[in-house]
C-alpha positions as a Markdown table, in Angstrom:
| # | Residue | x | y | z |
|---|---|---|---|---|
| 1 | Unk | 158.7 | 85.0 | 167.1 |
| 2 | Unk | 160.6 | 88.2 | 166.8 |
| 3 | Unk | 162.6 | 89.8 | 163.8 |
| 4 | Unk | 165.3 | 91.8 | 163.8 |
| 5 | Unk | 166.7 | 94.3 | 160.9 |
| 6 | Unk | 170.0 | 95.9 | 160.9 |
| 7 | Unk | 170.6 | 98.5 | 159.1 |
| 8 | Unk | 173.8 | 101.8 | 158.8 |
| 9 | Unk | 176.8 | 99.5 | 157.8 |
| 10 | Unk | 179.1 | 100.8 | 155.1 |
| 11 | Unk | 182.6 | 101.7 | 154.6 |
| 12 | Unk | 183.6 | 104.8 | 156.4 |
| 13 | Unk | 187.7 | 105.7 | 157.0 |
| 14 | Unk | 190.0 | 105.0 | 159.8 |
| 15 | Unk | 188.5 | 107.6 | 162.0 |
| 16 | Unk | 184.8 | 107.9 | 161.0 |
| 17 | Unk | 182.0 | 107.1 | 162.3 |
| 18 | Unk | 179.0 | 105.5 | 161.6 |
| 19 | Unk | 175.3 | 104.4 | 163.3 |
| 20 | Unk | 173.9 | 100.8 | 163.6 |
| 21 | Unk | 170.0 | 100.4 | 163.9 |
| 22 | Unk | 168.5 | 97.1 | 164.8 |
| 23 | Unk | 164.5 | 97.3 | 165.0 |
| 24 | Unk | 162.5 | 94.3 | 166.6 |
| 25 | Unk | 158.9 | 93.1 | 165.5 |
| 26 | Unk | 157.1 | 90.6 | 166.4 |
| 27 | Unk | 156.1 | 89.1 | 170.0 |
| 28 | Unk | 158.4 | 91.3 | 171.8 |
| 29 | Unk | 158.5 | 90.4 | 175.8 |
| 30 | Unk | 159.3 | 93.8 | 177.9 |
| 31 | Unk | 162.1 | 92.4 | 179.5 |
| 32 | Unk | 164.6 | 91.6 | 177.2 |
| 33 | Unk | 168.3 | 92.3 | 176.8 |
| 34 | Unk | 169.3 | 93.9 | 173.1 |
| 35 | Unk | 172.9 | 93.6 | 171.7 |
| 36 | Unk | 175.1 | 93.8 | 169.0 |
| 37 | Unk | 177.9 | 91.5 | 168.2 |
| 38 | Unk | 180.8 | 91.4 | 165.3 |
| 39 | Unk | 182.1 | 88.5 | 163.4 |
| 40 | Unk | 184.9 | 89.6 | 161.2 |
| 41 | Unk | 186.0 | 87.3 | 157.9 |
| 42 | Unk | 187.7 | 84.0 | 159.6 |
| 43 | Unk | 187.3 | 85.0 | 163.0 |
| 44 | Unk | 184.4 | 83.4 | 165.5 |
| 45 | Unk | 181.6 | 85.8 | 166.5 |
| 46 | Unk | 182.7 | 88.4 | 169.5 |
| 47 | Unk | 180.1 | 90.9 | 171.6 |
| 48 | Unk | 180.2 | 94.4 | 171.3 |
| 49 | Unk | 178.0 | 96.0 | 173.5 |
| 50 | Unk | 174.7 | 94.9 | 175.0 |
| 51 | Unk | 171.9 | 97.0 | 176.8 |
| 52 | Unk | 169.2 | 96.0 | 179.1 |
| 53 | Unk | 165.4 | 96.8 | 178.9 |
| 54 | Unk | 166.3 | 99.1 | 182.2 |
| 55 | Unk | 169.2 | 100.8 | 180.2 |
| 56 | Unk | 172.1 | 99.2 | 181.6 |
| 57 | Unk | 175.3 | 98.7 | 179.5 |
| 58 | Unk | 178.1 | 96.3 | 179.0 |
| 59 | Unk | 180.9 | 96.9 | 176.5 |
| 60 | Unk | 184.0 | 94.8 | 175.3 |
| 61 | Unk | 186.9 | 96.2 | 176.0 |
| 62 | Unk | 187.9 | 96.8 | 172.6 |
| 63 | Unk | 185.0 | 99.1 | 172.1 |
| 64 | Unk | 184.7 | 101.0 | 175.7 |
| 65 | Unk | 185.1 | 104.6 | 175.0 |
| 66 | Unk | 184.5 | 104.4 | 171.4 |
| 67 | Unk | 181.2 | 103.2 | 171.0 |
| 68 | Unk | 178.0 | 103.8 | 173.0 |
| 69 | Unk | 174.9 | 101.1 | 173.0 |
| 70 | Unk | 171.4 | 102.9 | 173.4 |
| 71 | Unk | 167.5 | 102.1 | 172.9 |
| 72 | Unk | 164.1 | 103.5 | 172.3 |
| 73 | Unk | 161.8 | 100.9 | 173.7 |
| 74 | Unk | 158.9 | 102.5 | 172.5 |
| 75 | Unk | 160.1 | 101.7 | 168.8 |
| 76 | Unk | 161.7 | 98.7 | 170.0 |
| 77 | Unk | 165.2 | 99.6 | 168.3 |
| 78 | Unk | 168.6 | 99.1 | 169.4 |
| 79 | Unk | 171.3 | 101.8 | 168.2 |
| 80 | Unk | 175.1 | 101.3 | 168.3 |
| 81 | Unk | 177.4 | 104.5 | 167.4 |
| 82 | Unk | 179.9 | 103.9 | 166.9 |
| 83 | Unk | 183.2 | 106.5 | 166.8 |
| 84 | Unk | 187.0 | 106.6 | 166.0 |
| 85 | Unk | 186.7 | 103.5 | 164.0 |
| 86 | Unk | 189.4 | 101.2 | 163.8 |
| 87 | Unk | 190.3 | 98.7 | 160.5 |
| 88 | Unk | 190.1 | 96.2 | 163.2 |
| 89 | Unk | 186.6 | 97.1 | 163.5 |
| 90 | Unk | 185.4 | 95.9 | 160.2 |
| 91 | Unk | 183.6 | 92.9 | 160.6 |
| 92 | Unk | 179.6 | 91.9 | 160.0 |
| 93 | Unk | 177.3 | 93.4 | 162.9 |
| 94 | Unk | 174.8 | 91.4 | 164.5 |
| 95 | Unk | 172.1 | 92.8 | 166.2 |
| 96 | Unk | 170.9 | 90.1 | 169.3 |
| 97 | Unk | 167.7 | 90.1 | 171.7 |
| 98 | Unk | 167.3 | 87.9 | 174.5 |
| 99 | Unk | 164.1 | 87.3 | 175.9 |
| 100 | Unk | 164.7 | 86.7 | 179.3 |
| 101 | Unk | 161.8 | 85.0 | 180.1 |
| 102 | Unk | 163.5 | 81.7 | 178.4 |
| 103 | Unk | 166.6 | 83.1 | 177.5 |
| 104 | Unk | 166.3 | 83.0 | 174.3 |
| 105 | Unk | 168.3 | 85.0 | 171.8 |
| 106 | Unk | 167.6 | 86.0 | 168.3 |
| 107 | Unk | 169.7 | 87.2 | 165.5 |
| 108 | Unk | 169.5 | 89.7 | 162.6 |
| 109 | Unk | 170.8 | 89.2 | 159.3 |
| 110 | Unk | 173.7 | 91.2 | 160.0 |
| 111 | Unk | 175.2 | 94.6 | 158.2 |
| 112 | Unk | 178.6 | 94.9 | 156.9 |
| 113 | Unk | 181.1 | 97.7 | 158.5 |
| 114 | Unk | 184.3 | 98.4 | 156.5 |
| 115 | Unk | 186.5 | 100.2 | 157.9 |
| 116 | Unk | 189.4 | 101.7 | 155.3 |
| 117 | Unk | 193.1 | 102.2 | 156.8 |
């Protein structure tokens, strides 16, 4: 099993900026893909930005140039920064690891980003 915990949501302005932290415990397989994903109030879940164990990155196009996806495998932590937010941008963050020996994923809690117009 692995656990995730998000943590640096808040509410920030139109503008700001703010860091997302996801650390993983647990039985943690080297190869694995580490994420984050959104899911604002009434709307399905969306990806954000994902990062592989080799440091490749994928963005949505909502968040290219805005946002940058990075890790520290040694601490086994995924960290989002995320710049110029938008009001669109509030939402719930996930934080997602797949293990890609089975493809598995697993989820954090989730931390709340508010972003004030």
């Amino acid at each position: 099993q692995v656990q995730l915990v998000e943590s640096g949501g808040g509410l920030v302005q139109a503008g700001g900026s703010l860091r997302l932290s996801c650390a993983a415990s647990g039985s943690i397989f080297s190869l694995n893909d580490m994420g984050w994903y959104r899911q604002a109030l009434g709307k399905q879940r969306e990806f954000v930005a994902v990062i592989t164990s080799g440091g490749s990155t994928n963005y949505a196009d909502s968040v290219k140039g805005r946002f940058t996806i990075s890790r520290d495998n040694a601490k086994n932590t995924v960290y989002l920064q995320m710049n110029s937010l938008k009001p669109e941008d509030t939402a719930v963050y996930y934080c997602n690891l797949v293990d890609m020996r089975y493809r598995y994923d697993y989820w954090g809690q989730g931390t709340q980003v508010t972003v004030s117009s």
